[in-house]
C-alpha positions as a printed Julia matrix, in Angstrom:
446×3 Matrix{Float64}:
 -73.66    1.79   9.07
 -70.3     1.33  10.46
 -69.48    1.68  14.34
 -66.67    1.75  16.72
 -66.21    0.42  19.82
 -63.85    1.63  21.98
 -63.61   -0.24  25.43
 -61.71    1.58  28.64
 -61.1    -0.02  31.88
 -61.39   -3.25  33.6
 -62.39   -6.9   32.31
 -65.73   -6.02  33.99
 -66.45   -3.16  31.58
 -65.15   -5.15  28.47
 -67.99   -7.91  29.24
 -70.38   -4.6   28.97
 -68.77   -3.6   25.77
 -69.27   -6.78  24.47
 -72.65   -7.27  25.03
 -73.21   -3.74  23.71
 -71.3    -4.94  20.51
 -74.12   -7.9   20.28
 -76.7    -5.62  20.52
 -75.77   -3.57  18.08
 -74.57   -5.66  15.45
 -77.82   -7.68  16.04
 -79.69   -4.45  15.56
 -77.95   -3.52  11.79
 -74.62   -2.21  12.43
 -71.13   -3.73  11.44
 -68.07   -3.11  13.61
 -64.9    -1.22  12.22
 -61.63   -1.18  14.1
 -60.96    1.64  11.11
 -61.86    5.19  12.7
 -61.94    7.3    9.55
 -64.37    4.7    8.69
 -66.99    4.53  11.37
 -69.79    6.69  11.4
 -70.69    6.1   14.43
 -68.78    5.5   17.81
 -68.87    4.47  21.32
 -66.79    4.91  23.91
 -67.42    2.73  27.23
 -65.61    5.02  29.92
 -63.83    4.13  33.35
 -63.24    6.6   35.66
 -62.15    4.45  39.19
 -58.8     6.59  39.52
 -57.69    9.55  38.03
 -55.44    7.63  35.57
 -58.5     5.99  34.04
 -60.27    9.32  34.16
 -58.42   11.04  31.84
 -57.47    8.46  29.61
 -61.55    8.46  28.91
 -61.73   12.15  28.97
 -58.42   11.93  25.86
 -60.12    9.14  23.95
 -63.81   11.49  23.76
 -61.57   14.19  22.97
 -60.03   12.29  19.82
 -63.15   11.05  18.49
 -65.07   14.07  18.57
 -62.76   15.91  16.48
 -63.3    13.13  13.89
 -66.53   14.98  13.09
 -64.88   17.47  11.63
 -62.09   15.38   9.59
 -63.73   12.16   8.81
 -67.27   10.14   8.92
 -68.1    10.37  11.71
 -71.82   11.6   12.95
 -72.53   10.62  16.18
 -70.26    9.87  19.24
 -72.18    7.93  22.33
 -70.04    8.26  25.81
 -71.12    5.05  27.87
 -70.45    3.53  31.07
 -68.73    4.56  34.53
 -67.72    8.16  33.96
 -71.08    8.59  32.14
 -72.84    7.2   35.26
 -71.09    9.55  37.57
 -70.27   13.0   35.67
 -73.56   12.73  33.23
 -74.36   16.28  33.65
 -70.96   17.88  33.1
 -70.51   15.74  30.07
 -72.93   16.66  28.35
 -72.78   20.58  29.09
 -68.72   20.65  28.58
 -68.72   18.3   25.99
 -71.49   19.47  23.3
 -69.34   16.82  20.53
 -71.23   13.88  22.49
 -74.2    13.0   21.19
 -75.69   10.68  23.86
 -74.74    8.97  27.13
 -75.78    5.5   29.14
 -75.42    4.98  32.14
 -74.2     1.48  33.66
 -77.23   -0.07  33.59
 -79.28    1.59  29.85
 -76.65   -0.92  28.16
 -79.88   -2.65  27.01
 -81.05    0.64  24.87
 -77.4     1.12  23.15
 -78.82    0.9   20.46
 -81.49    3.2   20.84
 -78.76    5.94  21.86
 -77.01    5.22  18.91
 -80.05    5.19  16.47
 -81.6     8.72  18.07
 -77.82   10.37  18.18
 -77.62    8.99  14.19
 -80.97   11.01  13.83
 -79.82   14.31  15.41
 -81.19   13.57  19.03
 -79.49   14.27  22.16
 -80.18   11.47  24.61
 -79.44   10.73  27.79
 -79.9     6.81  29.46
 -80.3     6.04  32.39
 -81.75    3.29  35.37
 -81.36    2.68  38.35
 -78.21    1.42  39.27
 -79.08   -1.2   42.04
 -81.74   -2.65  38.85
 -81.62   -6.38  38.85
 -78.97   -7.29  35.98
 -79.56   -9.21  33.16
 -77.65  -10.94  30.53
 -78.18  -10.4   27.02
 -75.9   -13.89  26.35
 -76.86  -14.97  22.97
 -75.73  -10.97  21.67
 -72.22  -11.17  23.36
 -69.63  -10.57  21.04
 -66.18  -11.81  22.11
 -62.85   -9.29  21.61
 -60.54  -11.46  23.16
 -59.43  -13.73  20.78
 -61.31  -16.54  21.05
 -60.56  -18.84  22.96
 -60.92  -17.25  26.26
 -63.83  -14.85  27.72
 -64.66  -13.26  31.1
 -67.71  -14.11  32.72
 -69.27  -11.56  34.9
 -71.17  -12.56  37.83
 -72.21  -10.08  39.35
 -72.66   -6.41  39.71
 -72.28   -3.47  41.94
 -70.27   -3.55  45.05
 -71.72   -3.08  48.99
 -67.82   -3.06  50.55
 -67.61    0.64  51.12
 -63.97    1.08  51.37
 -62.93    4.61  52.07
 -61.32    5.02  48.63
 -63.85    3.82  46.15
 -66.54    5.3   44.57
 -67.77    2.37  42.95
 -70.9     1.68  45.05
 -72.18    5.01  43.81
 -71.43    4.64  40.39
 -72.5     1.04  40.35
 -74.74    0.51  42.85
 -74.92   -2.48  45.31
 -74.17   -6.06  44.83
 -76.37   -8.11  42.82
 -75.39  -11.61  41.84
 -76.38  -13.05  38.49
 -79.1   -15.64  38.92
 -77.18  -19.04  38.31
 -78.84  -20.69  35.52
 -77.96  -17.67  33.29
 -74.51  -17.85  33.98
 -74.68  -21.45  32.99
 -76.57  -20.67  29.73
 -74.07  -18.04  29.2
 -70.81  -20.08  29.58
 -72.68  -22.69  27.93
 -73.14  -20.43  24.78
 -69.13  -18.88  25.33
 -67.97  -23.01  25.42
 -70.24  -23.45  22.08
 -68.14  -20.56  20.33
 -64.75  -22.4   21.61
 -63.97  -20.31  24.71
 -62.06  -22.76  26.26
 -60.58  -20.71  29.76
 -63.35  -18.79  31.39
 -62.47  -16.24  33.73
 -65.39  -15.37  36.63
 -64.94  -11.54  37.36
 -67.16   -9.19  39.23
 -66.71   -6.37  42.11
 -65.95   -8.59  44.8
 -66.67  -12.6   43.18
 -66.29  -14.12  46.87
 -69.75  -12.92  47.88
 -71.44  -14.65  44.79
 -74.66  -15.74  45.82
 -75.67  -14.31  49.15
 -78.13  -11.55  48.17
 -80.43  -14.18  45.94
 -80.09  -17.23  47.4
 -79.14  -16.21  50.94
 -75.4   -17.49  51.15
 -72.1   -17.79  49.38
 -72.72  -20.14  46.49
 -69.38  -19.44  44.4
 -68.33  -22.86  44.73
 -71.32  -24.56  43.56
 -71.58  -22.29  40.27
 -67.69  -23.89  39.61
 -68.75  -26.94  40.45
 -71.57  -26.23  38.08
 -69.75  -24.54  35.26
 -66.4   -27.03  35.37
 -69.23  -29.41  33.58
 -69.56  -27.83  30.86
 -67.86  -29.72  27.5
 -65.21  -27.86  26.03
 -63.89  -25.3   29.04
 -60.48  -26.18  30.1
 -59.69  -24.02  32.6
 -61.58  -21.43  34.64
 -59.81  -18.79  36.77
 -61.06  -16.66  39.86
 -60.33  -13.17  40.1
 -61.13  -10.16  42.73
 -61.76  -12.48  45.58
 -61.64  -10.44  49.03
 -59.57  -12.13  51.38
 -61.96  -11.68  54.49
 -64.56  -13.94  52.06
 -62.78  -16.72  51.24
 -64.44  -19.54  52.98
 -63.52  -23.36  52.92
 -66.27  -24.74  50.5
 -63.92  -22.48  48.15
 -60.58  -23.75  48.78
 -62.0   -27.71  49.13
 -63.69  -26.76  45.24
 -60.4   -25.24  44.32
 -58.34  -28.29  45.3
 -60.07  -31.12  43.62
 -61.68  -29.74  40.64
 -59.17  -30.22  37.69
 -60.92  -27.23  35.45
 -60.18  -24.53  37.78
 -56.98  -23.45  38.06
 -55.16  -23.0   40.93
 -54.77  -19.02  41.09
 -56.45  -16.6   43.47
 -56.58  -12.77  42.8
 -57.01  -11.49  46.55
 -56.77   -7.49  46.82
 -55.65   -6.89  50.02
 -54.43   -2.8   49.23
 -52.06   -2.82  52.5
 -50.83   -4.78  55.76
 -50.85   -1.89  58.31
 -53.63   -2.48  60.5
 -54.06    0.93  61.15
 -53.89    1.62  57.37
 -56.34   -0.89  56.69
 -58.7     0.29  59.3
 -58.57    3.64  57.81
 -59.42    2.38  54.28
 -62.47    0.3   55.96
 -61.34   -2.87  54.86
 -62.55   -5.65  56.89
 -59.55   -7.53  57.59
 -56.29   -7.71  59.52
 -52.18   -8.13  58.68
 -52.57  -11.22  61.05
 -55.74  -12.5   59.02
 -54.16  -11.77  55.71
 -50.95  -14.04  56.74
 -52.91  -17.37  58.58
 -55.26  -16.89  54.85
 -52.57  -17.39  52.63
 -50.78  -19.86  54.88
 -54.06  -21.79  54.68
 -54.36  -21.5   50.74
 -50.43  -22.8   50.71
 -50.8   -26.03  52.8
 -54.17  -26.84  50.82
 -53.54  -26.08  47.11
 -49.27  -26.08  47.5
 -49.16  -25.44  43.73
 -51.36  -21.82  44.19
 -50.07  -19.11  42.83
 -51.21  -15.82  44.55
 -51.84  -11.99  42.83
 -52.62   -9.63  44.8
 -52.81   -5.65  44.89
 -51.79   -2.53  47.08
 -52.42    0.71  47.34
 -49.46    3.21  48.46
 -49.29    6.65  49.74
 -53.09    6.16  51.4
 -53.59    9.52  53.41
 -52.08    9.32  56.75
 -49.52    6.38  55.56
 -46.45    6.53  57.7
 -42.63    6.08  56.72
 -43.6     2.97  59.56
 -46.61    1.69  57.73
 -44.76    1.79  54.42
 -42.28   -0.36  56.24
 -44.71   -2.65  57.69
 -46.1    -3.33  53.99
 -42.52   -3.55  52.49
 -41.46   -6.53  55.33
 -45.49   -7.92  54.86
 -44.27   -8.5   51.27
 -41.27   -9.44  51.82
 -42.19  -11.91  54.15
 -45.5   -13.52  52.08
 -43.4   -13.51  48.78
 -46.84  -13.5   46.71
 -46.71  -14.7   42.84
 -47.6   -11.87  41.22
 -48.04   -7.89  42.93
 -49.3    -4.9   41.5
 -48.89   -1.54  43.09
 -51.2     1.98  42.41
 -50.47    5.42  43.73
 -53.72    6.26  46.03
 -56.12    8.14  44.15
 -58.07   11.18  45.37
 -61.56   10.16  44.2
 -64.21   12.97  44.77
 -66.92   12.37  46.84
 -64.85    9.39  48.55
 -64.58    9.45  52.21
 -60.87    9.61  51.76
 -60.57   12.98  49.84
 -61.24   14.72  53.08
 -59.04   12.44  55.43
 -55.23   13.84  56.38
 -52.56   14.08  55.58
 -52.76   13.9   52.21
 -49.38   11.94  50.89
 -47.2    13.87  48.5
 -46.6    12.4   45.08
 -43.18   12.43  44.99
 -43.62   10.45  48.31
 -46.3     8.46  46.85
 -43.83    7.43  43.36
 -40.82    6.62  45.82
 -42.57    3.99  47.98
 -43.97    2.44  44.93
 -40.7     2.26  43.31
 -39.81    0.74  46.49
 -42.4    -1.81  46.46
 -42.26   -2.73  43.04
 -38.01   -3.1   43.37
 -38.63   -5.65  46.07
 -41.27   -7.54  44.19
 -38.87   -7.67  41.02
 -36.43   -9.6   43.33
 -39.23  -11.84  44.59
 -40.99  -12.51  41.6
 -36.93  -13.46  39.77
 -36.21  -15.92  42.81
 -40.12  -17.24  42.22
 -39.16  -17.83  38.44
 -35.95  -19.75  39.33
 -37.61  -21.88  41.64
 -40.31  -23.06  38.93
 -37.06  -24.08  36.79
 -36.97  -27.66  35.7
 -40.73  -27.75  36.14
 -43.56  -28.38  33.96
 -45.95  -25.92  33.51
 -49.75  -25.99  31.52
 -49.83  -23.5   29.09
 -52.01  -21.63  26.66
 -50.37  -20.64  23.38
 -51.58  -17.01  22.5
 -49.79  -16.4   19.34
 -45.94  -16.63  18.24
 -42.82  -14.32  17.77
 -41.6   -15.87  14.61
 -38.45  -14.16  14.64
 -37.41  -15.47  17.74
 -38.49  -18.68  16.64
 -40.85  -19.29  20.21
 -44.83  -19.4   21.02
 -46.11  -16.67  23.33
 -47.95  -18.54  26.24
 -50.15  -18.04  29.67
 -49.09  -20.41  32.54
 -52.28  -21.59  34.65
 -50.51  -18.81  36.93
 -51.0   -16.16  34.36
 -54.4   -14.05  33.76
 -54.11  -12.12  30.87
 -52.93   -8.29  30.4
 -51.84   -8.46  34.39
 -49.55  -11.06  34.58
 -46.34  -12.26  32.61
 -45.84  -14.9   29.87
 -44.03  -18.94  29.09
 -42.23  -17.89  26.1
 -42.07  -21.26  24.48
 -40.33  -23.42  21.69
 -41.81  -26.38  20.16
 -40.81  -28.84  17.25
 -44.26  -28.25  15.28
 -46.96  -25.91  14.39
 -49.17  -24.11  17.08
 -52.17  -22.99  17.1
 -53.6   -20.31  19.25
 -55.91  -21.64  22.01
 -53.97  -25.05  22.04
 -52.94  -26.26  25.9
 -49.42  -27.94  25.92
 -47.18  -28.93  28.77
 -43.78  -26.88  28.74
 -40.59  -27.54  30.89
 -39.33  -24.57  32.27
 -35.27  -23.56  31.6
 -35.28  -20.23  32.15
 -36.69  -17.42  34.37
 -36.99  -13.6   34.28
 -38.46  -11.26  36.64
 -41.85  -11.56  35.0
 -41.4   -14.28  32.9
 -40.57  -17.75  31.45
 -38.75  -19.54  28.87
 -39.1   -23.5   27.92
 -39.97  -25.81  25.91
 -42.89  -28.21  24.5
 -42.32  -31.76  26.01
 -45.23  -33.57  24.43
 -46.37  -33.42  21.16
 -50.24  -33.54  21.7
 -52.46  -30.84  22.74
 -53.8   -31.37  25.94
C-alpha cells in the first residue's frame, strides 16, 4: 500500500512527520513522493499564522480531489491545525478521512489502517502527555547527512500572539538519555550536523530535572562518534544563561550560531506582546555573546505591525537593528491568531502599513547583511557541501553560520569531486546580500 507524506510547517513538525513515516513504513506501507500513486495520504498541518493556515487548508484541498481522479482512498489530516480546528475539519471537510492530534502520532497508523477500511476516526491525547520518542522508526527527509533533534515539547511562554500553548500544550523536556539514544541512532545512519530544536530550547531541562540542563545534553551529545557539528536554534534571549555561552565557546562540535527570537525592541511593544525581556537586556545579551564567542553569528526574528505599534516604535526597531547589525534577520507581518490575547488588543495595524515597515526592515537588513558578507572576505569559512550547480561549475554549501531553508549559502569551487555531506574549508572572495562565493583551499575533507 503506497502512502504520502506531506509535511507543513516548522523543523519541529518535520521531526513529527518523520517519526510518523517510521511508524508507518514499519507497520507495511512504502512511501511515494508520486501522488497519482499513493493510496493513501497524510498531511501534517501548521496553522501558527494565517500564512501557514491556508497553505494547509490548499494542500487538503488538492489531495482530496485526488479521490476522484486518481488512487487515492483515504486522506488523514494530522498535526497543529488538526489539534486546534478538529471539529470544523471534519464537519467542512467530509474528503478527510481521519485526524490526530499532536500527541496520537503514536496511533498513525491506526488512523491510516481504520480510514483504509472505511472508518472515520478521530485521535486524540492530551496535549501536556509526557512525550516520547519512537527513535529507532524515524525516517530522515533531509538528505542525510543532517537531522533535527527535538527536545522538547509544548511551550509555557504565553506571549500575547501565540496560540501555541493551546495547541501544544506546556513544556515538557525529553528525558536525556533518549535524546542520547536518539542522536546516537541519527550519528549511526551518518547524520553528521544535528540541529536541537524545540518551542523555546533554552529552558531544556527545568521541568524534569529541576533546572536548565541544555548545556550538559551538548556536552553530552558533542561525544557522540561521527556528529560534526551541532547547532542551537529558538533560544529565548531572557534564558540564555552562562553555563551556555562557556559550553558554546570551548566545545569544537557546536557551532557558534544562536537563533534568539526577540520579535521587537520597543519596550512598550514588547511589554504588550508579554515577552519577558527589555531593548536594554536584548543589547548587554548580544554584547556579551560578541566578547565571548567573537566569531558568533546571530539570527534572530521580528514581528512588525503588532497592534498598537507606533510610526515611533517602528523607528525604535529600525535604529535597534541598525545599531546591533545581527547576521541573519527575518521579518513576519503580525498575525491575528483567534483566541490569542492579541486579536482583541487596539489598534489593529493596517496591512498596507504592516507590508511598508517590513519592506523597510528587510531594505535595511539587505544593506547590513551585504557589508556583513564583505567583511567575511578573505576569510575561511567551514562548510557543508549540499549538492552542486554543474553548470556553473561550483558546490552549493552551508557556512557553520548557515541553518538550512532560513539562511543563505557558500557557493563554492573546488579542483575535485564532492560529495554531499563532506566538510571542507573555503576562502571567501566574494559576497552578496545573502550569500557567498569561494573556493576549496584544502584538498581533504575535514
Amino acid at each position: 500500500m503506497k502512502l504520502l507524506m506531506v509535511s507543513l510547517g516548522c523543523d519541529k513538525n518535520l521531526v513529527d512527520s518523520e517519526r510518523m513515516l517510521g511508524i508507518l513504513t514499519a507497520h507495511g506501507y512504502e512511501v511515494t513522493d508520486d501522488e497519482g500513486e499513493a493510496e493513501a495520504a497524510v498531511v501534517n498541518t501548521c496553522c501558527f499564522i494565517e500564512e501557514a493556515k491556508n497553505e494547509s487548508i490548499s494542500q487538503i484541498f488538492e489531495l482530496a480531489r485526488l479521490k476522484d481522479t486518481a488512487k487515492l482512498k483515504a486522506l488523514v489530516v494530522s498535526g497543529c491545525m488538526a489539534q486546534r480546528y478538529k471539529d470544523e475539519i471534519l464537519e467542512e471537510i467530509p474528503e478527510i478521512d481521519a485526524i490526530v492530534g499532536t500527541t496520537g502520532l503514536d496511533s498513525i497508523a491506526k488512523a491510516v489502517d481504520d480510514a483504509l477500511a472505511g472508518k472515520r476516526d478521530a485521535i486524540f491525547n492530551d496535549i501536556s502527555a509526557d512525550p516520547d520518542i519512537e527513535s529507532g522508526s524515524r525516517i530522515i527527509t533531509t538528505g542525510g547527512h543532517f537531522a533535527y533533534l527535538k527536545i522538547a515539547e509544548g511551550c509555557d511562554k504565553r506571549c500575547t500572539y501565540c496560540a501555541i500553548p493551546d495547541i501544544r500544550g506546556h513544556y515538557r523536556s525529553y528525558p536525556m538519555e533518549n535524546l542520547l539514544d536518539e542522536a546516537g541512532q541519527l550519528a549511526d545512519k551518518g547524520v553528521k550536523e544535528l540541529i536541537l530544536v524545540a518551542e523555546e530550547t533554552t529552558l531544556y531541562g527545568t521541568d524534569i530535572y529541576g533546572k536548565k540542563m541544555l548545556h550538559v545534553l551538548l556536552k553530552k551529545l558533542c561525544r557522540i562518534p561521527g556528529i560534526h557539528w551541532i547547532r542551537i536554534l529558538y533560544c529565548y534571549p531572557e534564558e540564555i544563561y552562562p553555563e551556555l555561552i562557556t559550553v558554546m565557546a570551548e566545545e569544537p562540535k557546536i557551532c557558534h550560531y544562536l537563533d534568539l527570537p526577540i520579535q521587537h525592541a520597543s519596550n512598550r511593544v514588547l511589554k504588550r506582546m508579554n515577552r519577558h525581556t527589555t531593548k536594554e537586556d536584548l543589547i548587554a545579551l548580544v554584547k556579551r555573546l560578541r566578547q565571548q564567542i567573537p566569531d558568533i553569528y546571530l539570527r534572530t526574528t521580528l514581528i512588525t505591525g503588532f497592534p498598537g505599534e507606533t510610526e515611533e516604535d517602528h523607528r525604535e526597531l529600525m535604529d535597534f537593528v541598525e545599531d546591533l547589525r545581527f547576521d541573519r534577520l527575518g521579518v513576519f507581518p503580525y498575525s491575528k491568531e483567534e483566541g490569542t490575547p492579541a486579536e482583541k488588543m487596539k489598534p489593529q495595524i493596517e496591512k498596507e502599513v504592516m507590508d511598508r515597515r517590513l519592506d523597510e526592515l528587510m531594505t535595511l537588513q539587505q544593506g547590513i547583511s551585504l557589508e556583513n558578507g564583505r567583511d567575511r572576505v578573505g576569510t575561511v569559512l567551514e562548510c557543508v557541501v549540499e549538492g552542486a550547480l554543474p553548470e556553473e561549475d561550483v558546490y552549493v554549501c552551508r557556512s557553520y553560520g548557515d541553518a538550512p531553508s532560513v539562511d543563505g549559502y557558500v557557493f563554492a569551487s573546488s579542483q575535485r569531486e564532492l560529495m554531499t555531506g563532506d566538510f571542507i574549508r573555503v576562502k571567501i572572495k566574494e559576497a552578496s546580500e545573502y550569500d557567498l562565493r569561494g573556493e576549496e583551499i584544502e584538498h581533504e575533507s575535514l
